[in-house]
C-alpha positions in Angstrom: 15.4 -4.8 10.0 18.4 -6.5 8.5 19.9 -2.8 7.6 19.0 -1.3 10.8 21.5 -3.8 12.5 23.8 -3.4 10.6 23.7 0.6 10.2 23.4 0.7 14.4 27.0 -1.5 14.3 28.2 0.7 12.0 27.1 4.2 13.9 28.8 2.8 16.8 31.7 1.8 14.7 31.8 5.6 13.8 31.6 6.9 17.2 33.0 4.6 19.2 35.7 2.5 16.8 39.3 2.7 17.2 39.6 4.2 13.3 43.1 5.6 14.3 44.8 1.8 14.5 42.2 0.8 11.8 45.3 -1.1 10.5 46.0 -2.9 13.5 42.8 -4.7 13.4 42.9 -5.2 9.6 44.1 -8.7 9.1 41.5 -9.8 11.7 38.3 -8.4 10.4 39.7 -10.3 7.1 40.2 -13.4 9.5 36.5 -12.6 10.4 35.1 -12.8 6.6 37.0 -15.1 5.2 35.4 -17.8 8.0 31.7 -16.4 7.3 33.3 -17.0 3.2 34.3 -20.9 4.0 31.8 -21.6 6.1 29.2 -19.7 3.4 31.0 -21.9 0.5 31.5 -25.6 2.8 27.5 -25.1 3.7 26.2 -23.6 0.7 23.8 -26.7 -0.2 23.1 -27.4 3.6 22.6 -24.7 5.5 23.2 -25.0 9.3 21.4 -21.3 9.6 20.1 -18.6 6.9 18.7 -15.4 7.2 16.1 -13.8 5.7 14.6 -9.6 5.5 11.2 -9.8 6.8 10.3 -6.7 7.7 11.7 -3.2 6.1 14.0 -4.0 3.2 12.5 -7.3 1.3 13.2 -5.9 -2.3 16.9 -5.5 -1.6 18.4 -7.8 0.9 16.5 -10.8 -1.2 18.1 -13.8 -0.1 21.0 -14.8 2.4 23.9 -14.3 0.3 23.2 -10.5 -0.1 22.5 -10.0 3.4 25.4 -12.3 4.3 27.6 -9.7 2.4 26.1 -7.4 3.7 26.8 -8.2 7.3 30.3 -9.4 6.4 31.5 -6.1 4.7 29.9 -3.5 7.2 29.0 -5.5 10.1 32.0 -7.7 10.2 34.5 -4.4 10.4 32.4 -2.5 12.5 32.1 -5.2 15.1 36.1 -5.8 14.9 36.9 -1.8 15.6 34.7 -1.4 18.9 35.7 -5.3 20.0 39.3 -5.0 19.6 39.8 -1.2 19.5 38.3 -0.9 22.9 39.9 -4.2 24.6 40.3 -3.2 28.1 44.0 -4.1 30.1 42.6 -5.7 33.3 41.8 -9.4 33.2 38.5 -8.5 34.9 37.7 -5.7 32.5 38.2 -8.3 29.4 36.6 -11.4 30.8 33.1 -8.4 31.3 33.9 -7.2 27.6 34.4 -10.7 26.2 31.4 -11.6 28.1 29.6 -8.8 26.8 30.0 -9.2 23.1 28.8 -12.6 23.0 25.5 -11.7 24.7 24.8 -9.3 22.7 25.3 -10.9 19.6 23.6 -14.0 21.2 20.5 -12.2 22.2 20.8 -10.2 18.8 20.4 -14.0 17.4 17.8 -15.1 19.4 15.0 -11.6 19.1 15.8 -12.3 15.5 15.0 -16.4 15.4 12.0 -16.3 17.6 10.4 -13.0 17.4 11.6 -11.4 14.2 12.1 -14.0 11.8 15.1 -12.8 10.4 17.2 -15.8 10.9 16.2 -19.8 10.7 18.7 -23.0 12.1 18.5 -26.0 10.5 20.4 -29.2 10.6 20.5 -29.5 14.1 22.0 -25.9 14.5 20.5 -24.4 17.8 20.5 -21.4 20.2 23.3 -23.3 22.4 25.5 -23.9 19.3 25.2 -20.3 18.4 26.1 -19.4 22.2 28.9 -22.1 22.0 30.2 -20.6 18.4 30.0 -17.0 19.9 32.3 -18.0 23.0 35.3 -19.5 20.6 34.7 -16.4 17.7 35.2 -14.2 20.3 37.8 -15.8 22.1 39.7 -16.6 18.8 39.5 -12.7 17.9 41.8 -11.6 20.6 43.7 -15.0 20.0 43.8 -13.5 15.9 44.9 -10.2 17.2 47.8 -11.3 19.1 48.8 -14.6 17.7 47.3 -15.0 14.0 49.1 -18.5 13.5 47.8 -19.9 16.6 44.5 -18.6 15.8 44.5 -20.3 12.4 45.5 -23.1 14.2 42.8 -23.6 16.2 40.3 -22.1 14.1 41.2 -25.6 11.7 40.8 -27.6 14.6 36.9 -25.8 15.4 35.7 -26.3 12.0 36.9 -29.8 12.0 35.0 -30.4 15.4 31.9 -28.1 13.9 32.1 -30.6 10.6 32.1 -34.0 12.9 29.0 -32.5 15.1 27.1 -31.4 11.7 28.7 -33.5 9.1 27.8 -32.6 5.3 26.5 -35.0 3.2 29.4 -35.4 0.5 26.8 -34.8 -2.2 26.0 -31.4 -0.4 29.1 -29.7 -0.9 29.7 -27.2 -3.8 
């Protein structure tokens, strides 16, 4: 089910992408993987959510570092091209668009932790944290886009606040 995600973002990545500024959006979809890397590396020994193929490709995606790969290097770029590529000018328009992307990949998150058991919180990781990371990624995109250094910035400041609400026991970390 894993692979049908991400091939669907990546067909509407195809059709609907901005693939002629690819470059413009480059450094953020790297922006994009290398948090998924850190937080992947900082939480490696305490997860705060995995996922996990339960349906269609078990024998391939077998744990949560392949499929987190996976998702990073396909569904990662694909998600940047329509999000960014297809920014809309009015302040209206973007608050809708912003608004948009992080219910879908909120209720994207929930079908998958309560009805398709592709994806398990633990650690005191909830729906409302995932709603409340979604908000800031998003946000911090656009703030990427236009501003990288603030958006490093702040990015610093979110995982310190993300580290103090689910702290890792030192003898956790890799």
């Amino acid at each position: 089910m894993l692979i049908v995600y991400v091939v669907i973002f990546l067909l509407a990545a195809i059709i609907w992408g901005d693939w002629r500024r690819w470059r413009l959006y480059y450094s953020t979809i790297l922006f994009f993987i290398v948090g998924d890397l850190l937080k992947n590396f900082l939480f490696y020994n305490y997860w705060l959510w995995t996922y996990q193929e339960t349906m269609f490709a078990k024998n391939i995606l077998k744990n949560h570092t392949i499929i987190s790969i996976m998702i990073m290097f396909i569904g990662y770029p694909s998600t940047i091209l329509l999000y960014l590529g297809r920014y809309p000018q009015s302040k209206w328009k973007q608050i809708g668009w912003v608004t948009f992307w992080i219910f879908l990949y909120s209720i994207l998150e929930y079908i998958n932790l309560r009805y398709l058991d592709l994806i398990n919180h633990h650690h005191g990781w909830t729906m409302t944290w995932s709603v409340l990371f979604n908000i800031v990624m998003f946000i911090m995109f656009r703030i990427h886009f236009k501003n990288p250094l603030l958006a490093w910035g702040l990015s610093i400041i979110w995982i310190l606040f993300l580290l103090y609400m689910h702290p890792i026991p030192f003898e956790k970390m890799k």
